[in-house]
Backbone bond lengths (Angstrom), bond angles and torsions (degrees), N, CA, C in turn:
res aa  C-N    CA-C-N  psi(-1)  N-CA   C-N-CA  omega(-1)  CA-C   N-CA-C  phi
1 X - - - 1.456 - - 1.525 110.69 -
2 X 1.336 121.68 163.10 1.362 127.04 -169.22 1.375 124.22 -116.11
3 X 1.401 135.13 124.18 1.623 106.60 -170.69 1.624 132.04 -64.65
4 X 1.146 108.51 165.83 1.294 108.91 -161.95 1.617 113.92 -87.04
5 X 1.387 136.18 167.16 1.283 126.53 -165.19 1.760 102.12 -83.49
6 X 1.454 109.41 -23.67 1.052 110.09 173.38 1.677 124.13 -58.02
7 X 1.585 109.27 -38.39 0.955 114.03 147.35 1.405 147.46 -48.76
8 X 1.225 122.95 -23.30 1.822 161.18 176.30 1.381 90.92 -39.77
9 X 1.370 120.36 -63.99 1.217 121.86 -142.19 1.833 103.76 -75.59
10 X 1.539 92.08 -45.85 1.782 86.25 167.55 1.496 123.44 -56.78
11 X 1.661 110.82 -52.10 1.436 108.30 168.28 1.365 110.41 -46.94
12 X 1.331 158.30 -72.65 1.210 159.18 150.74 1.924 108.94 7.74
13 X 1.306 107.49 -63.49 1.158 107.23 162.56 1.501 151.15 -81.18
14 X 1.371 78.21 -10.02 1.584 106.27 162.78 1.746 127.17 -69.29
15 X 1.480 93.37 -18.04 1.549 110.61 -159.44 2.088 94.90 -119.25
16 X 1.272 102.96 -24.99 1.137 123.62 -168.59 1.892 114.42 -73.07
17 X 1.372 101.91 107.03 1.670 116.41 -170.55 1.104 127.15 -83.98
18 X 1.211 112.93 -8.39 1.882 110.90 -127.69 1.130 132.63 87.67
19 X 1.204 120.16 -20.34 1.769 131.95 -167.80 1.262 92.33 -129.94
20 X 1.712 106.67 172.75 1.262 114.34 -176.44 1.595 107.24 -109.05
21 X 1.734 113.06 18.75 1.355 106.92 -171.89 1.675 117.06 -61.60
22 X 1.188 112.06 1.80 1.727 96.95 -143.95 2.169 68.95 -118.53
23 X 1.144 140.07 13.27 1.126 145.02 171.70 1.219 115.37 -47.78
24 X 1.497 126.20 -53.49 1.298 132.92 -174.93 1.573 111.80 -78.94
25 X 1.235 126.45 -15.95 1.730 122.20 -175.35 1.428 76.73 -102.55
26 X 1.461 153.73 14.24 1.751 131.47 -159.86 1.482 68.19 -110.96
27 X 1.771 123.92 -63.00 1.639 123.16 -147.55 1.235 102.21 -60.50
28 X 1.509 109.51 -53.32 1.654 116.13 -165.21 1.619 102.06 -54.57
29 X 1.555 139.35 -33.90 1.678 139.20 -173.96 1.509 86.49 -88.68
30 X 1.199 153.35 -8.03 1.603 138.52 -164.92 1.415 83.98 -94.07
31 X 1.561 109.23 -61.53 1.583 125.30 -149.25 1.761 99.22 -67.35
32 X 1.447 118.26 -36.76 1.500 97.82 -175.93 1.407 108.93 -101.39
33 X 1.652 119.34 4.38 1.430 111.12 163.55 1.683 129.09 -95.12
34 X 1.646 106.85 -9.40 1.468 106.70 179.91 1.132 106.35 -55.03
35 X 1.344 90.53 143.84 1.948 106.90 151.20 0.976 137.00 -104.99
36 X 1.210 125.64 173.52 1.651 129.13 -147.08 2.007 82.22 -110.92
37 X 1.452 115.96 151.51 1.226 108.08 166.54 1.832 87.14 -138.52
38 X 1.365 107.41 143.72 1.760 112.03 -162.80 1.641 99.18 -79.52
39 X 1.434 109.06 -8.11 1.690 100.39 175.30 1.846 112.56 -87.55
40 X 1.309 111.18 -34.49 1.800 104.82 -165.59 1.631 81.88 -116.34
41 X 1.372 71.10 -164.94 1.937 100.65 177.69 1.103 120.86 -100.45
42 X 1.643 115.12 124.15 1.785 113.34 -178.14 1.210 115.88 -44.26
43 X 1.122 129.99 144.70 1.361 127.09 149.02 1.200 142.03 -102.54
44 X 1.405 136.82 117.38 1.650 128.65 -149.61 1.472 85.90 -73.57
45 X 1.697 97.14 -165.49 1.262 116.93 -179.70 1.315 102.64 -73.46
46 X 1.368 113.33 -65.63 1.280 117.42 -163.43 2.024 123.65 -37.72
47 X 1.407 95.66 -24.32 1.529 123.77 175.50 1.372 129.39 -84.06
48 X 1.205 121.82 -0.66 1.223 164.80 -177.98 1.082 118.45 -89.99
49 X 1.486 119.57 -81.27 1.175 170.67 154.21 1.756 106.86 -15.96
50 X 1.176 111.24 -42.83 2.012 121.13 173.15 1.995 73.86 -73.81
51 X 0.988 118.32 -92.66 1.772 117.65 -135.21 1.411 95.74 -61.25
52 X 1.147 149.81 5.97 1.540 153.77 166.53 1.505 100.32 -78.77
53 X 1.300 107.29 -63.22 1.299 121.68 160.83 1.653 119.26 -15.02
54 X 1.629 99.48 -96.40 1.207 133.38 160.35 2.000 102.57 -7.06
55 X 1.657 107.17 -83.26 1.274 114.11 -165.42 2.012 97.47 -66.60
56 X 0.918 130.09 -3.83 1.153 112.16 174.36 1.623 115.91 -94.92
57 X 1.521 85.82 -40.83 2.081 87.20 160.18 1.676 133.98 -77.63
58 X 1.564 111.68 1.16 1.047 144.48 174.77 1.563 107.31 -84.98
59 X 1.147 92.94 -71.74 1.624 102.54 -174.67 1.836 113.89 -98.71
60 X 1.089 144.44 51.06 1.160 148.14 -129.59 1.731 82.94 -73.53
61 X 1.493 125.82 147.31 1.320 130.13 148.96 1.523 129.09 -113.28
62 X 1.214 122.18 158.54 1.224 105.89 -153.02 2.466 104.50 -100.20
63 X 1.089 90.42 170.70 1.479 86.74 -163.66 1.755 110.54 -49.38
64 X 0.659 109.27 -20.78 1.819 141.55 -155.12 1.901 87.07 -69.63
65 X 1.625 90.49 -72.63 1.580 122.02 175.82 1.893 94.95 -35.95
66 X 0.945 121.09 -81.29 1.384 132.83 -164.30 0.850 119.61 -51.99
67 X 1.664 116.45 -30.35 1.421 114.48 -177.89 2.056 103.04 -81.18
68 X 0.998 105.83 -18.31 1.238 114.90 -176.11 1.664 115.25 -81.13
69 X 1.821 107.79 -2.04 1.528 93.49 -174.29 1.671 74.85 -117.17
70 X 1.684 131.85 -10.17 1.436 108.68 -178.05 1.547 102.23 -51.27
71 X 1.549 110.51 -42.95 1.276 114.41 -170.00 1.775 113.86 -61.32
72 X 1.154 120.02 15.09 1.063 129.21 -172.37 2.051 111.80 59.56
73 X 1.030 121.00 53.29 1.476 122.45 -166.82 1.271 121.37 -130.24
74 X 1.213 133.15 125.44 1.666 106.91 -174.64 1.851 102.14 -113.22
75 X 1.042 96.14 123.19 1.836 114.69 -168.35 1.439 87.90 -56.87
76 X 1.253 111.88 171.86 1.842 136.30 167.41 1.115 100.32 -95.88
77 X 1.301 145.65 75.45 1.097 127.68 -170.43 1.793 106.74 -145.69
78 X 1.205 120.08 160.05 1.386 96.37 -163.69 1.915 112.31 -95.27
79 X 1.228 106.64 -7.47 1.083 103.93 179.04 1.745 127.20 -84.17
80 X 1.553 92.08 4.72 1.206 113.48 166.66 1.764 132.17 -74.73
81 X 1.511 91.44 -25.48 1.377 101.66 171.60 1.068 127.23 -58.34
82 X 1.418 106.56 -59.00 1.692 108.92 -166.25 1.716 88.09 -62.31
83 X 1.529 135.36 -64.59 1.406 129.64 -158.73 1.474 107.97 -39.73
84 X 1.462 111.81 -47.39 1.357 85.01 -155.62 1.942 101.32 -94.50
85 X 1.461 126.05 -2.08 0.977 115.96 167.41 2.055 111.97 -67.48
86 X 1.348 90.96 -30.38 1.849 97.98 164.63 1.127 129.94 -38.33
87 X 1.285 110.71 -49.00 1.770 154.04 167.70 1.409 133.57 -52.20
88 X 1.813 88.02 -34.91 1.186 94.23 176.90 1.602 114.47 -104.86
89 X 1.506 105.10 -35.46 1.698 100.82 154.07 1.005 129.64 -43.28
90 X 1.634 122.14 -39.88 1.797 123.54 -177.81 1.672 90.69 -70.39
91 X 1.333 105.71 -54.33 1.598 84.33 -159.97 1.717 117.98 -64.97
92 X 1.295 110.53 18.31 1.938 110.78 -167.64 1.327 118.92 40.06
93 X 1.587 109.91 53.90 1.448 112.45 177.98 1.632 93.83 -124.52
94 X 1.135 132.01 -12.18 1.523 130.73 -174.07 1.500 98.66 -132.29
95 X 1.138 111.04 121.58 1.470 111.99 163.33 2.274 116.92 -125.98
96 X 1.234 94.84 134.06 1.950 108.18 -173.97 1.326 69.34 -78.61
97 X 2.212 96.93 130.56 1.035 124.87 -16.03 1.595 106.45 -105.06
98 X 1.345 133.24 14.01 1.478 144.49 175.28 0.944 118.28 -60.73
99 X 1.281 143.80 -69.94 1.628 145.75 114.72 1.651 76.69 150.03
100 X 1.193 118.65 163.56 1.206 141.62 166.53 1.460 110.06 -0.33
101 X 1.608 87.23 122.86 2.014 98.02 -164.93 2.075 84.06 -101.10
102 X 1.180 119.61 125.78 1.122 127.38 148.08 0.892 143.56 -57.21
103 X 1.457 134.42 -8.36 1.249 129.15 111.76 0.793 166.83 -109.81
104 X 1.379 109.49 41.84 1.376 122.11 142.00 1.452 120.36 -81.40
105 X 1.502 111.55 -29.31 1.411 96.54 160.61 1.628 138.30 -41.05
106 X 2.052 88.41 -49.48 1.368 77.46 -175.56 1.266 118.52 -82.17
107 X 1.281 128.32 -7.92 1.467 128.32 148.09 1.895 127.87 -32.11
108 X 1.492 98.56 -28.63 1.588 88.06 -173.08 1.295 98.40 -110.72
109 X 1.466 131.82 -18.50 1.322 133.90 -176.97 1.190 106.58 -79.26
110 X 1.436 114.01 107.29 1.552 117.02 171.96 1.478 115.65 -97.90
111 X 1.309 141.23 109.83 1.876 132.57 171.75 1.185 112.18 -135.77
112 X 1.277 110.43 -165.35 0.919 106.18 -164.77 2.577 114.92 -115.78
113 X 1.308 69.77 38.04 1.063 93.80 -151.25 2.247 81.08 -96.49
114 X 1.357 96.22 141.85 1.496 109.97 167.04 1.666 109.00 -47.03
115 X 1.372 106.29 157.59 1.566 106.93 -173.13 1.502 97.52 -76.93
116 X 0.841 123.28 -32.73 1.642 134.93 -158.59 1.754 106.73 -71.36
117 X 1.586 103.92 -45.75 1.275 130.79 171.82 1.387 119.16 -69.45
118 X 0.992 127.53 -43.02 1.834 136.21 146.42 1.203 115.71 -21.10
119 X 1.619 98.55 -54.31 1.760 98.92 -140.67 1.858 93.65 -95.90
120 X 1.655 102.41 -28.25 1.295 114.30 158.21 2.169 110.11 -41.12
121 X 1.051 121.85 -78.30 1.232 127.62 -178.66 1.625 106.03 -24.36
122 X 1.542 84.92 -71.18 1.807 103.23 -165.13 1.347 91.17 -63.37
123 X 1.306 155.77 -44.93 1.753 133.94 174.01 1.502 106.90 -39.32
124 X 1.217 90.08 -50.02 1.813 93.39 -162.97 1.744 121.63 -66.83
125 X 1.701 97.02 -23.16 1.424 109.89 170.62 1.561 122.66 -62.29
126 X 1.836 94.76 -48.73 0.964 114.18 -154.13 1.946 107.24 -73.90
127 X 0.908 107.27 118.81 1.712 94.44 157.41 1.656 130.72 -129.40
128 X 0.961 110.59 -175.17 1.598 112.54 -177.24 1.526 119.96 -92.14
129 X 1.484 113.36 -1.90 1.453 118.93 146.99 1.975 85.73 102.35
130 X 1.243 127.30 -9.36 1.427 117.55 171.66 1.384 146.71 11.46
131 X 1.643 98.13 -33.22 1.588 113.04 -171.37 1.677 97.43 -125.08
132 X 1.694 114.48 22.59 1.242 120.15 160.47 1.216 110.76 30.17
133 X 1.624 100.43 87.06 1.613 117.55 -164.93 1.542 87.08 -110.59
134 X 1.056 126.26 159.35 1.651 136.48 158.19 2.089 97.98 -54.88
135 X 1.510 81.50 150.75 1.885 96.17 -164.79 1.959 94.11 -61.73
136 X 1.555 115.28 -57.23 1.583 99.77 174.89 1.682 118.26 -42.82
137 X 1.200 106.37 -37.65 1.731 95.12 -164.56 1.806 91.00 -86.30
138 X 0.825 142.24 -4.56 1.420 138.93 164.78 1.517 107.67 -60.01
139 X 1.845 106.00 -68.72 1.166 142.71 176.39 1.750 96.58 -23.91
140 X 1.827 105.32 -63.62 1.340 109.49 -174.39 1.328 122.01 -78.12
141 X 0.974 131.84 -20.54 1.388 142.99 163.44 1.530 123.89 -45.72
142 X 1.424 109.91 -56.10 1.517 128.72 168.86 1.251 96.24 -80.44
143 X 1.420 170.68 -70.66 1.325 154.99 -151.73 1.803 107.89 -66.03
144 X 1.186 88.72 -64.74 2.354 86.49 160.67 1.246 115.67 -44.35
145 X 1.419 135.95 -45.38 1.381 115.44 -172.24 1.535 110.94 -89.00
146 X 1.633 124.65 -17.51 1.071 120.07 149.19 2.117 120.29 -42.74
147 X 1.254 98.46 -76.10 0.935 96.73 -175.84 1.901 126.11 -58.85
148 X 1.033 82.29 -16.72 1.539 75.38 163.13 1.759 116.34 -112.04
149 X 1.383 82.68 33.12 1.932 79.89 173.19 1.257 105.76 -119.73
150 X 1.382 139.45 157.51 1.207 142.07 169.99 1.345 116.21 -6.97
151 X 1.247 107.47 -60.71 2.142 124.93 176.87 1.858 92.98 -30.99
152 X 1.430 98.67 -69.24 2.043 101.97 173.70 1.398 119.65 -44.84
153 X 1.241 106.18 -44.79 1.436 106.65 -167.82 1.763 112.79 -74.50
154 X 0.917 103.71 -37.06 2.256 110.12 168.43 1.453 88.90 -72.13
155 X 1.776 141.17 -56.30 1.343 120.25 -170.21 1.338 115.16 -80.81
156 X 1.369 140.87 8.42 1.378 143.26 149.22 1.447 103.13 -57.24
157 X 1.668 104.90 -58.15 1.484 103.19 -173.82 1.286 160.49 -49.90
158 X 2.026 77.91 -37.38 1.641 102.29 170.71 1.691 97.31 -83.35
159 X 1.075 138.87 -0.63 1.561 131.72 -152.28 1.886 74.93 -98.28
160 X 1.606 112.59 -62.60 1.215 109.94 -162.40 2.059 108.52 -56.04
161 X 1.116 128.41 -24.72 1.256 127.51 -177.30 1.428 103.47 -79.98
162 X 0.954 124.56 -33.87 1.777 128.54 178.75 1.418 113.32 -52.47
């Protein structure tokens, strides 16, 4: 199985220095891992790659921050919000004021995990925002319990074999 784009963004930061050297091994793993979803239009790496951009010069994080998502982790921290709600707009998985379409999630989340078991996770991630949180702390809410749900734990894994 292949990682998911949702995943992208950690690899991205995983690879991510300060510089843009590590650019060409980021496009070439974006470009041969996207997926096709039968409703929009694929997007290569290279297309990607501006709004990755974008939310990192938008939302700048600090080295501290980064070293903490190599580890696959997403800090409590507030400057995390706006990025990864950034993140999740480029990638068309969160849309103001609907918030996270479920399937499109499970469209970009690829594991190795049963379909049934996937979609299980992402229900449980996913919510309807109830206690009318601001769209970043939504944004962060559902990306933490991803990552710390099983879905994280197979994409820690394959991150650590890479």
């Amino acid at each position: 199985m292949g990682l998911s784009r949702w995943s992208f963004s950690f690899i991205f930061l995983f690879c991510f220095n300060g510089s843009y050297s590590m650019f060409k091994y980021f496009v070439v793993c974006l470009a041969l891992c996207s997926l096709a979803d039968g409703e929009r239009v694929q997007e290569s790496g290279s297309e990607i790659i501006p709004n990755i951009e974008k939310c990192i010069k938008e939302y700048p994080l600090t080295a501290e921050v980064i070293a903490q998502i190599k580890r696959m982790e997403i800090p409590d921290l507030p400057e995390m919000r706006p990025f990864l709600l950034c993140l999740s707009l480029a990638m068309d998985i969160f849309f103001i004021p609907e918030g996270f379409d479920v399937d499109r999630l499970d469209d970009v989340i690829v594991t190795d995990l049963s379909q049934d078991e996937k979609l299980q996770i992402i229900h449980k991630c996913v919510d309807r925002n109830e206690q009318k949180s601001p769209a970043g702390e939504w944004a962060f809410r559902v990306h933490k319990c991803l990552v710390t749900s099983k879905i994280g734990d197979l994409a820690r894994a394959k991150v650590a074999k890479a």
